[in-house]
NUTIDREN-360832 format. One record per residue (C-alpha): residue in one letter; x, y, z negated. Coordinates in pm, whole numbers, padded with zeros to 5 digits, always signed. Example, Ala and Ser with C-alpha at 12.3 -4.5 7.8 and 13.67 -1.06 7.14 Angstrom:
// residues 2
A+01230-00450-00780;S+01367-00106-00714;
// end
This chain:
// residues 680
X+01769+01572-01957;X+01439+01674-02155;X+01304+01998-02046;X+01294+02284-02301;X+00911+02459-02205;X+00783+02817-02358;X+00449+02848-02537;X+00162+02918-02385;X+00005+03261-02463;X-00381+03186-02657;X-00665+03386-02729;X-00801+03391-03074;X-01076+03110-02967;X-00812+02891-02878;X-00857+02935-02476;X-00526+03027-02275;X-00478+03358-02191;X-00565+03359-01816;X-00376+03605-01649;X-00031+03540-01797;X-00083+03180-01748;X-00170+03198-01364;X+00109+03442-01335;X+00384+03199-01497;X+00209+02915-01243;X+00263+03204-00945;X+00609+03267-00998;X+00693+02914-00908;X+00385+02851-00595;X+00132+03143-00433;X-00197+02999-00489;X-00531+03102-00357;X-00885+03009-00503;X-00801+03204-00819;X-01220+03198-00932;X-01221+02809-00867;X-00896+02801-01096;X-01023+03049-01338;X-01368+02847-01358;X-01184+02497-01402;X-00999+02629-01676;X-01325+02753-01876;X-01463+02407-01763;X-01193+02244-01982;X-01216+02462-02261;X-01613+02390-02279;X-01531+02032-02294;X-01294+02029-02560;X-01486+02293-02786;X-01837+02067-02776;X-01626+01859-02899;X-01455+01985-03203;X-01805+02110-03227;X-01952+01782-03266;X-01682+01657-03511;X-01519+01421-03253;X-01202+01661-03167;X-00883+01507-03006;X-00570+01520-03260;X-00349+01865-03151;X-00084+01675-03013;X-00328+01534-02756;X-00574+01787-02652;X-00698+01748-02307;X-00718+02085-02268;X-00364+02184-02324;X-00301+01840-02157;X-00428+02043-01826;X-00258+02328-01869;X+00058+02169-01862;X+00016+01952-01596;X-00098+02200-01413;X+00279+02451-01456;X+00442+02091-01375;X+00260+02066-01065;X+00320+02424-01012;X+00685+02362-00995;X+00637+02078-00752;X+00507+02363-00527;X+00143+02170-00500;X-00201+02351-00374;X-00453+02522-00563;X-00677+02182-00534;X-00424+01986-00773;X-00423+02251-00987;X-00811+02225-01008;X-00756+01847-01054;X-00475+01859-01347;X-00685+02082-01579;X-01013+01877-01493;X-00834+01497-01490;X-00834+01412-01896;X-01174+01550-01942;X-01325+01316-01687;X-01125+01026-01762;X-01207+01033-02121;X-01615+01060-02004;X-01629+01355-02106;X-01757+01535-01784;X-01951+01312-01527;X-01722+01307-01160;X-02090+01397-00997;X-02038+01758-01171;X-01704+01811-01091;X-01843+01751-00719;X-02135+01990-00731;X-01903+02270-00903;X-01613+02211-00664;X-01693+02048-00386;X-01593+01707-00247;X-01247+01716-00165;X-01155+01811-00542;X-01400+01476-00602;X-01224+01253-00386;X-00871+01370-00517;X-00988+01352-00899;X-01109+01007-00793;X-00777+00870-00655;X-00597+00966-00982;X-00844+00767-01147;X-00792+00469-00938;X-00407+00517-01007;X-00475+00544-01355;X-00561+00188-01303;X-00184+00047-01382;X-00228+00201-01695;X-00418-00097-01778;X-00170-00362-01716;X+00081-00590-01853;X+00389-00369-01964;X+00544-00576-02220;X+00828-00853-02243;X+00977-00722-01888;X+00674-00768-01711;X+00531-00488-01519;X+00217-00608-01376;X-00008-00919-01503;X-00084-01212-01232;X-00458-01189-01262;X-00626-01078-00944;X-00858-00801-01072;X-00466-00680-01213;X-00380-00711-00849;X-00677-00548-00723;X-00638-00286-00938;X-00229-00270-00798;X-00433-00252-00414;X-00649+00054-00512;X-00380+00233-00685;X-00169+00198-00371;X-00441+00309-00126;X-00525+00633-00396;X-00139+00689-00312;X-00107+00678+00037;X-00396+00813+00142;X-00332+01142-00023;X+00047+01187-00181;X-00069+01480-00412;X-00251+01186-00624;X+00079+01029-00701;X+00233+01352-00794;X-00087+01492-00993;X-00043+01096-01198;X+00333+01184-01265;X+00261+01540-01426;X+00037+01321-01637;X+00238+01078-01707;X+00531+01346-01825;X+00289+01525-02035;X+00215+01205-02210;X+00600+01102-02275;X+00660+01449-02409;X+00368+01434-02661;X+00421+01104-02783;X+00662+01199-03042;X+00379+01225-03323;X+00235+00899-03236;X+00214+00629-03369;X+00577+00371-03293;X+00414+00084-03097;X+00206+00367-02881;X+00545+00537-02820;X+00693+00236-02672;X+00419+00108-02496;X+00422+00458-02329;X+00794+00460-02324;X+00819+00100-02145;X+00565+00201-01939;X+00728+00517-01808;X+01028+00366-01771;X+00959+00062-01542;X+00695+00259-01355;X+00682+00647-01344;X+01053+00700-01338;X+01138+00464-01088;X+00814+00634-00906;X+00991+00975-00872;X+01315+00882-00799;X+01171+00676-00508;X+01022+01020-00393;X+01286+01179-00403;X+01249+01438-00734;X+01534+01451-00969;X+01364+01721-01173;X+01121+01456-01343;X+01299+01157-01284;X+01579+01299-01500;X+01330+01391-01794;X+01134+01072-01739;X+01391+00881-01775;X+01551+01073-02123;X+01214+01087-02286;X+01182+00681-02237;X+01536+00623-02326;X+01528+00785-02644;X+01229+00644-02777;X+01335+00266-02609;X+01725+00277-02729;X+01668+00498-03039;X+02015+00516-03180;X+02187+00527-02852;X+02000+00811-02753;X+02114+01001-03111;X+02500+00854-03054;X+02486+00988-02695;X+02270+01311-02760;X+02538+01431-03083;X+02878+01364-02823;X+02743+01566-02597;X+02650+01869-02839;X+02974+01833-03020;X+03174+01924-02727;X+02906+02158-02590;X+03130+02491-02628;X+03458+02395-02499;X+03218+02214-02199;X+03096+02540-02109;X+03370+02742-02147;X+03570+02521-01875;X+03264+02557-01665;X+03254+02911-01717;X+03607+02899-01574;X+03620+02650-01281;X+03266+02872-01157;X+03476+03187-01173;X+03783+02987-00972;X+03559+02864-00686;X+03361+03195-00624;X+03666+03405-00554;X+03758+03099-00316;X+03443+03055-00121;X+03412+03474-00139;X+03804+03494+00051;X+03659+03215+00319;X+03376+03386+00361;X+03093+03108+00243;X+02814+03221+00069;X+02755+02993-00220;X+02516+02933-00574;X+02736+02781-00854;X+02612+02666-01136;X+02716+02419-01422;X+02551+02087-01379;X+02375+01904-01692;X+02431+01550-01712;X+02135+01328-01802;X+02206+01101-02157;X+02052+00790-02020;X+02281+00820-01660;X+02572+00887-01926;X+02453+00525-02107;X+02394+00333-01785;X+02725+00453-01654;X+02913+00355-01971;X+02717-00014-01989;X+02784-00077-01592;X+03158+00015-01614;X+03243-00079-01959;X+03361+00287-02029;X+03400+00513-02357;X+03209+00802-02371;X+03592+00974-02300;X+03565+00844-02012;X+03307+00988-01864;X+03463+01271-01651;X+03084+01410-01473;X+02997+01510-01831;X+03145+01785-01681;X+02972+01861-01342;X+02939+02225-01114;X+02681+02204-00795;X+02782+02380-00511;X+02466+02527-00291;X+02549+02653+00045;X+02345+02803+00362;X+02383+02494+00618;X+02588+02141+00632;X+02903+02305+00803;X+02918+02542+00508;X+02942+02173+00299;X+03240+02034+00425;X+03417+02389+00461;X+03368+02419+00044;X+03472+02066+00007;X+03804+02111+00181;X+03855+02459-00083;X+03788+02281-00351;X+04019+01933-00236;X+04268+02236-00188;X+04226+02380-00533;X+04266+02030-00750;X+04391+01710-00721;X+04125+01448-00564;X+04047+01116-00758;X+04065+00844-00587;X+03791+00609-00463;X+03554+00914-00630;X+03417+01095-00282;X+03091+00987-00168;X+02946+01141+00153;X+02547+01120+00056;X+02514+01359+00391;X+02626+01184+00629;X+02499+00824+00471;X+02200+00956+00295;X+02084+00760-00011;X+01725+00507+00048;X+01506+00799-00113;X+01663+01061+00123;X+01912+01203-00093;X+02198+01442+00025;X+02502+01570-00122;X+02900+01585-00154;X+03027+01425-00458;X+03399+01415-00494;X+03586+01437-00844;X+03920+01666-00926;X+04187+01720-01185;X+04071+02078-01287;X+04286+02292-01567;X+04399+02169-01886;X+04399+01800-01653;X+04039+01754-01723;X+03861+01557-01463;X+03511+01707-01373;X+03273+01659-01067;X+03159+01878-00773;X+02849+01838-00602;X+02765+02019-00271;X+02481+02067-00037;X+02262+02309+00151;X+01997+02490-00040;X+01718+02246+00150;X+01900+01941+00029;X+01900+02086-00313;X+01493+02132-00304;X+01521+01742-00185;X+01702+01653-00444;X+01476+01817-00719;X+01113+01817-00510;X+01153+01499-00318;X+00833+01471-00114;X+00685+01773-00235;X+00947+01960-00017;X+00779+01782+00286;X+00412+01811+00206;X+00348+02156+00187;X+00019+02166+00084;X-00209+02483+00165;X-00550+02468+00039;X-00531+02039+00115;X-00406+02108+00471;X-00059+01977+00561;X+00176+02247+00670;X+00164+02283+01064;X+00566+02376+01067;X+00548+01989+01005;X+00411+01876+01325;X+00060+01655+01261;X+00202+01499+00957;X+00205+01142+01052;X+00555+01060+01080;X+00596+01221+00695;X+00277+01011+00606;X+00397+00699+00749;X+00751+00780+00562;X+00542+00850+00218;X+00364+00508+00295;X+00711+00317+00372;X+00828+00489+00001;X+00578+00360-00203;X+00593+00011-00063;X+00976+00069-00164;X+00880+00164-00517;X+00656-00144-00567;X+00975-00394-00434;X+01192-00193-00723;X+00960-00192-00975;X+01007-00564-00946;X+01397-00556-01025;X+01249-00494-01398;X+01009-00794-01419;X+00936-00991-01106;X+00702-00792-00936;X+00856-00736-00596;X+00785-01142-00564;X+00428-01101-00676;X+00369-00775-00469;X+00476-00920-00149;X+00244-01176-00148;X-00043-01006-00330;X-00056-00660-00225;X+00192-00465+00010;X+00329-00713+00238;X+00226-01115+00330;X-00094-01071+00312;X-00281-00665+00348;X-00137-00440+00609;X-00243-00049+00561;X-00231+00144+00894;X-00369+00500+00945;X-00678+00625+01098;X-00611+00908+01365;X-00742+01144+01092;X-00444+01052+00859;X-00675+00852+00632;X-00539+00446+00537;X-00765+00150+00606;X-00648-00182+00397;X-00731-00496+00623;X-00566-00818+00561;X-00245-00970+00752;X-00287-01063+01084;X-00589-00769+01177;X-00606-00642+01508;X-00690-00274+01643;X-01031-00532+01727;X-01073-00584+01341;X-00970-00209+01260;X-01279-00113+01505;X-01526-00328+01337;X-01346-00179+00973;X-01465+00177+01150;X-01844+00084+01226;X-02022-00163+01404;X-02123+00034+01695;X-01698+00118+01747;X-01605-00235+01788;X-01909-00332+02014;X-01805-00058+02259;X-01414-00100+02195;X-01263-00052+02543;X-00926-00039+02439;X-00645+00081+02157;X-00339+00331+02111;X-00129+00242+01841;X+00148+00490+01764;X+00007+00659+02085;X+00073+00345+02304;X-00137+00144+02461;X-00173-00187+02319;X-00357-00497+02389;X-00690-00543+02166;X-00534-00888+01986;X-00177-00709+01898;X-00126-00781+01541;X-00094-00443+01343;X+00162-00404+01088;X+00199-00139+00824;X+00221+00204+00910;X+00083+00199+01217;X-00142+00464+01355;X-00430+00337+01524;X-00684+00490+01798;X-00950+00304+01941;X-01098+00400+02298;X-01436+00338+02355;X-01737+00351+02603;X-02134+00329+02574;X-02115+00055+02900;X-01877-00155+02685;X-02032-00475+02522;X-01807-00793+02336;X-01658-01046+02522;X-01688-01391+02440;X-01340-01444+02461;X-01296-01225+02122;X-01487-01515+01969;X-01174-01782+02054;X-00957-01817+01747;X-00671-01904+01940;X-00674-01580+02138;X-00619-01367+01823;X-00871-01106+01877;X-01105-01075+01597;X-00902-01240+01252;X-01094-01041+00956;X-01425-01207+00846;X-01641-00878+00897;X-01510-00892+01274;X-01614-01210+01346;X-01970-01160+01122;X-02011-00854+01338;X-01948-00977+01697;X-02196-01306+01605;X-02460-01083+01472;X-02407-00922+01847;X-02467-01234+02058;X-02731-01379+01848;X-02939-01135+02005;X-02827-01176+02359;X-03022-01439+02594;X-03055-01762+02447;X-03046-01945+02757;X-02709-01737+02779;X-02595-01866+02494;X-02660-02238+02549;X-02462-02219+02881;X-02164-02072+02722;X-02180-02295+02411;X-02230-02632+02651;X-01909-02504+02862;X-01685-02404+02580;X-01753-02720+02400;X-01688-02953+02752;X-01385-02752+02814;X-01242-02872+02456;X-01358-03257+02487;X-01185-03287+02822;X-00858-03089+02698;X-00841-03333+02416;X-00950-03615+02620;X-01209-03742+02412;X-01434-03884+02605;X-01751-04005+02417;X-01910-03761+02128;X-02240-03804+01885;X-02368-03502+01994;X-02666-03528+01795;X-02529-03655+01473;X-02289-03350+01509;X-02604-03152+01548;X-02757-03264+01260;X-02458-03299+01001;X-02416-02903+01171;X-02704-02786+01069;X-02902-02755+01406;X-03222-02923+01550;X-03031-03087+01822;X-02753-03031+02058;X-02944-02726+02245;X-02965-02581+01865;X-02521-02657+01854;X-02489-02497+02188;X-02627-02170+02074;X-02425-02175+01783;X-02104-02226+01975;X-02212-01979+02224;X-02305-01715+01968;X-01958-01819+01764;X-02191-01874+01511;X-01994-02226+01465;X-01659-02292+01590;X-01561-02558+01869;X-01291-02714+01611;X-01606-02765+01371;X-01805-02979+01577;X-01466-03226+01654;X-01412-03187+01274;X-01732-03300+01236;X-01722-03544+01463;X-01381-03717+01346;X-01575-03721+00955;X-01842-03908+01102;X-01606-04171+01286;X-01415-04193+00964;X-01724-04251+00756;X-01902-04493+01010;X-01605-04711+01110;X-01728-04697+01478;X-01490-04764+01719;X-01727-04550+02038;X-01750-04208+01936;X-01319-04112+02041;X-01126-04318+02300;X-01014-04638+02128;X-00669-04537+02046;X-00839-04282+01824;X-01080-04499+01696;X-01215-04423+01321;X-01042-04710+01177;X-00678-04592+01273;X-00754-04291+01107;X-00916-04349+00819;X-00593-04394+00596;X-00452-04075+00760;X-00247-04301+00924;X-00117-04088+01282;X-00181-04205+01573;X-00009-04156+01884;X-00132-03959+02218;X+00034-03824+02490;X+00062-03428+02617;X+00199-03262+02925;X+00240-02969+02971;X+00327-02774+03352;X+00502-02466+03351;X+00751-02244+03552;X+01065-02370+03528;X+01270-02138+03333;X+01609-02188+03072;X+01472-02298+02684;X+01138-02419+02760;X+01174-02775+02696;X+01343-02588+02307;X+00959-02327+02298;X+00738-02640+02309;X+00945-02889+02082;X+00970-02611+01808;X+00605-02521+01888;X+00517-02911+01796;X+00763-02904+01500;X+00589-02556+01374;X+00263-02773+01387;X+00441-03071+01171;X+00320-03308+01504;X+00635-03545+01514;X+00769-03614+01878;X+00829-04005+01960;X+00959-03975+02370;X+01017-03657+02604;X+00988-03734+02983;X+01068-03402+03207;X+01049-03371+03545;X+01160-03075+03766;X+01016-02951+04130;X+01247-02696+04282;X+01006-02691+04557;X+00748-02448+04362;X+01019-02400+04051;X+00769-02561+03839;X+00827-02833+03533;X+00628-03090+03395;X+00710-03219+03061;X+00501-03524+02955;X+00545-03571+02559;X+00428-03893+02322;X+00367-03712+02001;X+00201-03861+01634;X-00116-03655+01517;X-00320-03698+01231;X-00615-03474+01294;X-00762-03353+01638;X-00720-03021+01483;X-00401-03056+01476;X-00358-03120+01805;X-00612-02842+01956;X-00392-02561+01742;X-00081-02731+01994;X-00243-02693+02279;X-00383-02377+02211;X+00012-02283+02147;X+00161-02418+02413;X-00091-02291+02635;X-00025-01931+02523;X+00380-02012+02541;X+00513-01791+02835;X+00540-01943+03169;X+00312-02263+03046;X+00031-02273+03346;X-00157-02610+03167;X-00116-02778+02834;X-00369-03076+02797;X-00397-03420+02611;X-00341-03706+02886;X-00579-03986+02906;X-00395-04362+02959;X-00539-04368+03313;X-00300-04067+03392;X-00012-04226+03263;
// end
């Protein structure tokens, strides 16, 4: 369904004519900031006439300047703000370096900046792999640029929409190019841009998209396709003509207030229906198609039961998109019908807000006014979270055409980044696993060392909840707040991201060092005697640590500086290298484990007795890949309490601290600890 525009209206100098244009954008959006338009406009036009000037013009078909103009009347369409509009006619002049960003800022002020710069970012994908099915290359500056692109997105939807208009005006100029431009433009369209707006929701581009790519990509189908339809294209509209007439003196006698209108079918949805049902172009009955556009949803199924009353119903051809709406929101009635002369023709019908859905998608939801999200629409979180959950869904299907969902899961949208949302609306990328802790330090410094507490989607949460995507995250704070040390302990969870951790050690290196040795001595006793080791090199750890001596390794530890694992790390390389049979108990002695042969030690563990606990810590062992040799359980139903004693293989003391640490968070547990053989 390609678009059929009008001409502009130029002055002799080759500049629009100002007035009619901004009218024709008007009839389709008010729009304020007419001198910032006006200005933006004459901004392009500068551009592009230094540089026919200086003998380095852009070929007609591509000027940037009519480029502008044009995405500009799409975006007008799309109902966007005066700010896009700025954008669109400013976008292929700065791209091509042809106006420094830093001017754009000082003429228009930051917010056009920071918009124009996240349709840059987007134009990113531009760059990648489109050929031989693949969508995106594996390279991780490919990937990075996939990560930056999505932020651009999510952070602010009109970017997405302003790449789109761009994206259309290239597909409809790329007729006088030259072929393998056309197809790399087509392909890339195609797999990306159409699949983009039907995600969102807006049939009016997808539809074109889609056409333009299709004819340039399948050539001859597109001219097979494109003559059937024209050669019926009078006796199509005359029995349009007529069914229109039928149904208005219907819905007129029940009283419904209804918009008919005959209903173009796209040529690449008539192809793709043909290839997936192995049909003949005869065949295809929604060639012929009315909509139906009523006042409200009871209004719907009133006109559906006139029109199942008028013609004879095809079987297994009703779909009920209103009541089971379609994954990019979509609503409607479809239903097909015998009409006169027996010719089979489809029906759509919805409500006039479905139908701006259906052609707008998001647009219809973001009302933009001057950059400022329509208050009608509450604070605009839940539709921001929504947008957010959309383009993770476009990334998944872009992958149906050439693996990407795979590669996209793990690189970029799901396993291992999670993008939650300031309380301003704004999206922070931290990786997998981040806490509202992390998200503080993300913030500044000074936030997470006075962290008090966290609201996530306006509930409290604890400060080591993991976030996941989408979430909306506050954190409370308070000038008497400091760290704890217990957000330096991996196993609690608290602090996962790098800068976190960097942050909170930078924090207690300057607290009392005297401080810091106590902590560091306890934290590293507590571990020996949980593990049960019972003799440790404490200054050879030092040393192969990187501190004077073990007063040195205690302020480490304390500061979290180095890690309590590290120094038994350490400690089992040295017993490995040195053969010594003193530095572990003797079961654990360096020669058993130099070969990476296991060895075997014993764990209890004392809990409340409850149903499944003796199933938590066997699968908590399992999860760990520690292999159980013998369970012994015992049960007091004096104080309801269990102790489970297990003989378990471990290769690494590592190993074995993660399944403590585990078991010891497991609910109900009150102790897990390595045994020693006197306690046997």
């Amino acid at each position: 369904m390609v678009q059929v525009r009008e001409e502009y209206s130029f002055n002799s100098d080759g500049s629009v004519n100002f007035a009619q244009w901004l009218a024709r954008l008007e009839s389709y959006v008010n729009l304020s900031r007419h001198d910032d338009i006006r200005r933006a406009c004459q901004l392009s036009w500068q551009v592009e006439y230094l540089a026919i000037a200086a003998k380095n013009a852009w070929s007609p078909g591509v000027s940037a300047y009519r480029t502008g103009l044009e995405m500009a009347e799409i975006l007008a369409q799309l109902h966007l703000d005066s700010e896009a509009i700025i954008v669109a006619l400013l976008y292929r002049p700065v791209r091509e370096s042809r106006l420094p960003l830093e001017q754009v800022q000082e003429a228009f002020g930051p917010n056009i900046a920071t918009l124009l710069e996240g349709v840059l970012r987007m134009a990113a994908i531009n760059e990648t792999d489109t050929s031989k099915t693949r969508v995106l290359g594996q390279s991780q500056d490919q990937m990075e640029n996939v990560r930056k692109m999505l932020l651009a997105m999510v952070d602010d939807v009109r970017v997405a929409l302003i790449k789109l208009a761009e994206r259309t005006c290239a597909i409809r100029s790329v007729k006088t190019a030259s072929q393998e431009k056309r197809l790399r433009v087509a392909r890339e369209v195609f797999d990306i841009y159409a699949p983009l707006a039907h995600r969102l929701g807006i049939g009016q581009l997808k539809w074109e998209l889609e056409d333009l790519s299709f004819r340039y990509l399948q050539a001859d189908n597109y001219k097979r396709i494109a003559g059937l339809i024209d050669e019926r294209r009078v006796d199509r509209e005359r029995f349009i003509t007529e069914v229109t007439e039928e149904l208005r003196r219907q819905f007129s006698r029940a009283g419904i207030d209804a918009e008919i209108n005959g209903r173009a079918k796209s040529i690449y949805s008539i192809w793709r229906k043909m290839q997936r049902k192995q049909l003949d172009f005869s065949q295809i009955f929604d060639i012929r198609a009315v909509r139906v556009l009523v006042p409200d949803v009871r209004d719907c199924y009133a006109a559906l039961g006139i029109v199942h009353n008028l013609w004879r119903v095809i079987p297994n051809e009703f779909d009920d998109y209103i009541a089971n709406p379609k994954e990019n929101g979509y609503q409607s009635l479809h239903t097909a019908v015998i009409g006169p002369d027996n010719k089979v023709f489809e029906i759509q019908i919805r409500t006039f807000a479905m139908d701006d859905d259906a052609e707008l998608g998001v647009c219809a939801h973001w009302r933009y006014k001057e950059g400022i999200v329509d208050p009608d629409y509450r604070d605009g979180f839940d539709e921001k979270i929504e947008w957010l959950r959309q383009v993770l869904a476009w990334h998944d299907e872009m992958g149906m055409v050439g693996g990407l969902a795979e590669q996209l899961r793990s690189d970029a949208s799901a396993d291992d980044r999670v993008y939650v949302f300031t309380p301003e609306g704004h999206v922070v990328d931290l990786m997998a696993g981040a806490t509202p802790l992390d998200f503080a330090y993300y913030v500044h410094t000074q936030v997470g060392n006075h962290c008090s507490g966290a609201r996530v989607n306006d509930r409290i949460v604890a400060l080591n909840y993991q976030l996941k995507t989408g979430d909306r995250v506050e954190i409370l704070s308070s000038e008497l707040n400091e760290p704890s040390r217990d957000w330096l302990k991996p196993h609690l969870g608290y602090a996962n991201t790098p800068r976190a951790r960097a942050k909170l050690v930078q924090w207690f290196k300057t607290q009392d060092r005297e401080q810091n040795i106590a902590y560091g001595r306890q934290w590293l006793e507590t571990e020996l005697a949980r593990l049960a080791i019972r003799h440790l090199p404490i200054d050879e750890v030092s040393r192969r640590l990187g501190c004077r001596n073990a007063e040195g390794l205690f302020v480490s530890i304390g500061t979290g500086a180095i890690e309590v694992h590290e120094v038994i790390d350490t400690a089992q390389q040295l017993s490995l290298l040195s053969g010594r049979q003193d530095l572990f108990t003797d079961e654990l002695a360096g020669n058993r484990l130099a070969d990476s042969s296991p060895v075997t030690v014993h764990v209890q563990v004392i809990a409340r007795d409850r149903a499944g606990l003796l199933r938590d810590v066997t699968t908590i062992l399992a999860n760990e890949a520690l292999y159980v040799l013998a369970v012994n359980t015992r049960s007091d139903k004096r104080d309801a309490t269990a102790a489970i004693q297990l003989e378990i293989e471990i290769s690494t003391f590592h190993s074995l601290a993660r399944a403590l640490d585990r078991l010891n968070d497991l609910d109900s547990v009150i102790e897990a600890r390595r045994l020693e053989d006197n306690d046997l």
